[in-house]
N, C-alpha and C positions, 0 to 999 in steps of 0.2 A: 521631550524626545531630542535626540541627536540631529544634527544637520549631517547630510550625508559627504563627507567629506572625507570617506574614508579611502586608505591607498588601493591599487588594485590584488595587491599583497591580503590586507587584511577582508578584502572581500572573499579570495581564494580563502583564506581563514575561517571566515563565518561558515562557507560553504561547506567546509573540513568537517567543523566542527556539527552542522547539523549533519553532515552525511553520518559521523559515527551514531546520532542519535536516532537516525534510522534504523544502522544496522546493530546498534542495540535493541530498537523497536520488533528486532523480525528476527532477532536471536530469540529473543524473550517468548515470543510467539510461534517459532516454529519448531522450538525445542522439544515438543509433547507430540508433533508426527512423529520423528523419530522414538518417541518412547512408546507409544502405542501396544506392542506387541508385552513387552514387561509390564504396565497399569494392569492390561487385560490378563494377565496372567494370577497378579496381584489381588485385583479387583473384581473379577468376574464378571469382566460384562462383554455385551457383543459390541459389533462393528456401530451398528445404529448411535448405541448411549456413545461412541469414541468421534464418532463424528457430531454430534451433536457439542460434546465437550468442545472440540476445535472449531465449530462454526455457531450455532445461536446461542451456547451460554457464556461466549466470549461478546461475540457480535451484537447480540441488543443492544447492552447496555452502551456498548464504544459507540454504539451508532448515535443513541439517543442521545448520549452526555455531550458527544461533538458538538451541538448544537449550541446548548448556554457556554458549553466553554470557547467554542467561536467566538459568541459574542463577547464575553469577557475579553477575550485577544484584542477583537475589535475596536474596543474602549480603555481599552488597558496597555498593560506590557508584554508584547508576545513572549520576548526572551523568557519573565519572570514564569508565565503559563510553561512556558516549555520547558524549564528547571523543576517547576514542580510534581509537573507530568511524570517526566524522567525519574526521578526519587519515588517518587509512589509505587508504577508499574514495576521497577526494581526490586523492591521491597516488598511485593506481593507478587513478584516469579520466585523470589527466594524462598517466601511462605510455602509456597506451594510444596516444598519440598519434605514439610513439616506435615502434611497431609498425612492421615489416618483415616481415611473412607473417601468412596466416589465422591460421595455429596461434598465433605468438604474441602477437595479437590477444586471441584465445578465451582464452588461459591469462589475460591483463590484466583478461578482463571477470570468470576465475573468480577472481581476487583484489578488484574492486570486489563481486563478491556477500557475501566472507563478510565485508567493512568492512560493507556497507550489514546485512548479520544485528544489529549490536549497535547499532541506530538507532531503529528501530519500536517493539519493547516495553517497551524503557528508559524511551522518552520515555509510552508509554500509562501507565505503573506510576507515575510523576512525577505526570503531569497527575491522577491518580485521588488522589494526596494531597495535591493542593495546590486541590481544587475536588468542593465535597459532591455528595453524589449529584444531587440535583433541577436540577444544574445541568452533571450528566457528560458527557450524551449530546452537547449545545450546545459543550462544549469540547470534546470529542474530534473531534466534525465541524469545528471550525473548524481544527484542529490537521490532520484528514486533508485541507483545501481546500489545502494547501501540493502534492498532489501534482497537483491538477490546474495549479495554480501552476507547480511545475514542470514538468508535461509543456510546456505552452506556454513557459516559456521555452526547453525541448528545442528544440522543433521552430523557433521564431523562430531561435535559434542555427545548428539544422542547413541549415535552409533558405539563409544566407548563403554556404553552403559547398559546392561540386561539387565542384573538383578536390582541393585543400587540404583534405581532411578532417580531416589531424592538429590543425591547430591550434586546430579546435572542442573537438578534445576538451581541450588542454593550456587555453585559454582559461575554460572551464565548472571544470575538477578544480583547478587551485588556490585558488581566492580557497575552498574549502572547508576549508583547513589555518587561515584565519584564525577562521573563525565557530567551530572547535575549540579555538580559544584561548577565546572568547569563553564556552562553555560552561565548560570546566572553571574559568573565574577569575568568576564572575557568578552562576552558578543554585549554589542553596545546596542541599545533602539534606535534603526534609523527612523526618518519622516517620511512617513504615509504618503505616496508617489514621486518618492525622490527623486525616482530614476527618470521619472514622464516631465519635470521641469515645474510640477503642479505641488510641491511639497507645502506642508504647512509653514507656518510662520513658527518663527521659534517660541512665541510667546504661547502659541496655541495651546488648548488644554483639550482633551476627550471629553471634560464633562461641561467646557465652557457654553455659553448662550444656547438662544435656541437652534435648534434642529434646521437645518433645511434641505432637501434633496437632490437641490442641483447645483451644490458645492462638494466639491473633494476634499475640502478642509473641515468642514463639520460632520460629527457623527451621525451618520442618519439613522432615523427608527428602526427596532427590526421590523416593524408592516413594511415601512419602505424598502428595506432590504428584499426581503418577502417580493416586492409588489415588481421593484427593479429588475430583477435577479429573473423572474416569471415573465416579464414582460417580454424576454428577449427569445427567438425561437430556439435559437442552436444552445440553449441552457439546460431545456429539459432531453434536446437529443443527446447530450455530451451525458448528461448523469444514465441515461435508459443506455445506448452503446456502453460505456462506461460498465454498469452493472450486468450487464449481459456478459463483457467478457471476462469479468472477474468471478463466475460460475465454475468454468471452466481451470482457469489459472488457479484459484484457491482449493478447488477438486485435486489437482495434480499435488502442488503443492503440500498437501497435508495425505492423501495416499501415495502418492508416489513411492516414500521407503516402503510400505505397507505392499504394492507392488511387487518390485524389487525382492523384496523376503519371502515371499508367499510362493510368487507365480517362477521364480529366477534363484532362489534358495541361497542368494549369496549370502555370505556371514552380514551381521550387525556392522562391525566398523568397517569391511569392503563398501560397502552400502553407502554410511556416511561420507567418507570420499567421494567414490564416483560418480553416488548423486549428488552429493554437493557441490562439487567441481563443475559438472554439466548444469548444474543450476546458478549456478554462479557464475559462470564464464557465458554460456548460450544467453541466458539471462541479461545478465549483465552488459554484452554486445548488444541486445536486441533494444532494451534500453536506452542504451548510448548511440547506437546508429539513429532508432528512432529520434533521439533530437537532432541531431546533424542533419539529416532529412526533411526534419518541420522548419528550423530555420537557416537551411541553404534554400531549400525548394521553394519556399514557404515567403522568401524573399519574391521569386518570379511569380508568382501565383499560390495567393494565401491557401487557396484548398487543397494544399498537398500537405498542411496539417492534418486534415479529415483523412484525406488520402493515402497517406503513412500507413495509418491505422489501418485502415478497411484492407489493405491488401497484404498486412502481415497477419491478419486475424484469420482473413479465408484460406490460408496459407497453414495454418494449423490443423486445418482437416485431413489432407494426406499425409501430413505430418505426424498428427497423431495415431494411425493407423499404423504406419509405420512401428511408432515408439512402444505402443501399446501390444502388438499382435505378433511383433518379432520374435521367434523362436530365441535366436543366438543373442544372448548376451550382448554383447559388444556392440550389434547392430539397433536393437534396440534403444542401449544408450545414445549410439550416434543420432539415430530420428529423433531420442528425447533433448538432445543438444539443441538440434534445429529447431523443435516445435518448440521450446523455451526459447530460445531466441524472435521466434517470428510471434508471439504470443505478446511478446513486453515492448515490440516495436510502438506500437499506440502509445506507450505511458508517457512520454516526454512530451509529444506534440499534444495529445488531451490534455495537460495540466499549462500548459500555452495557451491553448485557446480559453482556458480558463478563466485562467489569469488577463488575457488580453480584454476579454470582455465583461470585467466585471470593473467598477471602478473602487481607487485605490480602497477606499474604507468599506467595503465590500471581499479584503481580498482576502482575508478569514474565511468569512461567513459561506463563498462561493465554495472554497475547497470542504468545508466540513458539511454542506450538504451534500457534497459527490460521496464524501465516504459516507456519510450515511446510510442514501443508496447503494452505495457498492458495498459494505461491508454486510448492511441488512440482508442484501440478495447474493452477495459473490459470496463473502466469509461468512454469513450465516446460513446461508441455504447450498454452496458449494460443496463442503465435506460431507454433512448432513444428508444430502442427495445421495452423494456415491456412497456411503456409508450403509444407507438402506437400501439401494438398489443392489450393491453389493448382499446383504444379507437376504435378500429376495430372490436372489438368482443363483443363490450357490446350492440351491435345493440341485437346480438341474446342471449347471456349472464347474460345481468345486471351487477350486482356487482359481480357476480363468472369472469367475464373478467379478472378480475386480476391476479386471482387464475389459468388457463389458460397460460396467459404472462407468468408468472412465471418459468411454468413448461415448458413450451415450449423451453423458453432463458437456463434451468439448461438440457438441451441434451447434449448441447455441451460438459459437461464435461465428456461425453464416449468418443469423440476424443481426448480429454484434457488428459484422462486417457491411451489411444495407446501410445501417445505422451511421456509423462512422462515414458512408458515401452520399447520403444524406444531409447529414451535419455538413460538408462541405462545402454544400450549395449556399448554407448561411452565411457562413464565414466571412466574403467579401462585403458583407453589408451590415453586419455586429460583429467583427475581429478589429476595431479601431480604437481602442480604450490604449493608452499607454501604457 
């Protein structure tokens, strides 16, 4: 591995470069809400089997694979996981386009889940040694603004397409096999706590000597991992907060256009714009504030990373009434600006605390069990929810069913929001990890 000696230039760099790898990640992935309405026309199915496509037969597998491929990260070469990733998932959103039946659809989307599993934590574990703490939370949020980035290219995409659905998808999934070249020949491997003054030695190797638990320069067991990661309280509140708010955000997310067409009858690509644009900018903001707030605030008193969260979370409840329930158009969008904005404030300061409390050779393995949980329960059980609730309630409903699903699934983020003010109270006594 490299000694981190890199300029602050090429840090902006790495940064760049995982940021598009994100917003490739969240193109590839949100490309199929907006087609939704064309599959089912195609395909014949209801809202249930379309959520179900967009949330557990993507999400098992990403959830479960995260896990050995963490640990590979772990003991390995994140860049190298992250180049392969990228190539794979690429190469099976393009598949996808080739599809002739539901089934072999769902099977394409369960092969982009477990590409996009070795993408998230690789590039969190990077960006935590290439940029010191006081300045983590501000990277990590700019690093997570690629996904609001992508959803809006999603839907811009989807929205040009009704009948032709294949070819969004084959247009979106390859130019993703080039930016994988670009990864593995460009971002260098730095040393595992570079930034904390605790870096390996250069001689070091992943697979050298025995094990021990209470070095940062040895690879620890995964038990240890396991035993470390568990031991500490504000771990399992960050993954349960965590998964809770991502029910709601992933609900939106993947009905949203479905939404918009239904209940609002705008054309296909008005759609794509304006909610991509409000997903992408409210979004996007909400992101980026939320790290300037983890680590200005976060400086005087570390619990206003929990803090951040918990009060952009509870903040989405009249917000989403608003977005949801609005007659007029325009107002509508506006409340869905804000409640996407106040929804994605948590994302920066959560992946801080994360990182903060895990140590360096842990810094994998911490992010890829948060998404485990969150994708198991927000991106698998998220659309999936509103998806059914919607087909359940449109007996008495009609098209306001959706509008209903919606708000129903954005509850949870009052407990999302305890949760988050809870975790705070740890913080001051496990937030000390460099």
């Amino acid at each position: 591995m490299t000694r981190l000696t890199a300029s602050p230039a090429y840090r902006w760099y790495v940064l760049g470069v995982l940021f598009l790898v994100y917003v490739v990640n969240f193109v590839d992935r949100q490309i199929l809400s907006s087609l939704v309405g064309p599959i089912q026309k195609e395909f014949g199915v209801s809202d249930t089997y379309m959520g179900l496509l967009g949330g557990l037969a993507f999400a098992v597998l990403y959830s479960v694979a995260g896990i050995p491929i963490a640990r590979w990260a772990d003991v390995g070469s994140r860049r190298n996981v992250i180049a392969i990733a990228v190539a794979l998932w690429s190469a099976l959103t393009a598949a996808c386009g080739t599809a002739q039946s539901f089934v072999q659809l769902a099977v394409y989307r369960v092969g982009v889940g477990i590409g996009e599993a070795g993408g998230s934590a690789p590039s969190h574990s990077l960006i935590s040694d290439y940029f010191p703490p006081e300045h983590r939370a501000r990277a990590l949020a700019l690093l997570s603004m690629g996904i609001h980035v992508g959803i809006f290219i999603g839907l811009v995409a989807g929205g040009y397409f009704t009948s032709d659905w294949r070819n969004a998808f084959m247009i979106v999934g390859l130019p993703g096999i080039a930016l994988a070249l670009i990864v593995r020949f460009t971002i260098r491997e730095p040393e595992r706590g570079a930034t904390a003054g605790t870096a390996e030695p250069a001689s070091a190797s992943p697979t050298d000597g025995p094990m021990a638990s209470d070095s940062d320069h040895i690879v620890p067991s995964l038990r240890e991992t396991f035993s470390t990661l568990t031991s500490l309280r504000s771990f399992p509140l960050v993954l349960a907060a965590a998964s809770a708010a991502a029910l709601s955000g992933y609900g939106f997310a993947f009905w949203g256009f479905v939404l918009f067409e239904r209940v609002h009858e705008i054309p296909r690509m008005e759609i794509g714009w304006t909610l991509g644009l409000i997903t992408g900018i409210g979004g996007g903001l909400g992101t980026w504030a939320g790290g300037q707030l983890g680590d200005r605030l976060g400086q005087r008193d570390i619990r206003w990373y929990g803090w951040a969260g918990a009060i952009g979370l509870a903040a989405t409840l009249p917000l989403g009434i608003g977005a949801f329930y609005s007659h007029d158009t325009t107002t509508a969008l506006l409340f869905g600006a804000v409640f996407l904005f106040a929804g994605a404030v948590y994302v920066g300061p959560m992946y801080a605390i994360l990182q903060g409390i895990s140590p360096p050779r842990m810094r994998t393995m911490a992010p890829a069990l948060l998404f485990f949980c969150n994708n198991l329960i927000g991106l698998g059980a998220g659309p999936s929810i509103v998806g059914a609730l919607s087909d359940s309630l449109a007996t008495t409903s009609g098209s306001d069913s959706i509008r209903h699903a919606l708000m129903i699934v954005t509850l949870i983020n009052l407990p999302a929001a305890w949760l988050f003010f809870r975790l705070a109270r740890e913080l001051p006594r496990e937030m000390n990890q460099p």
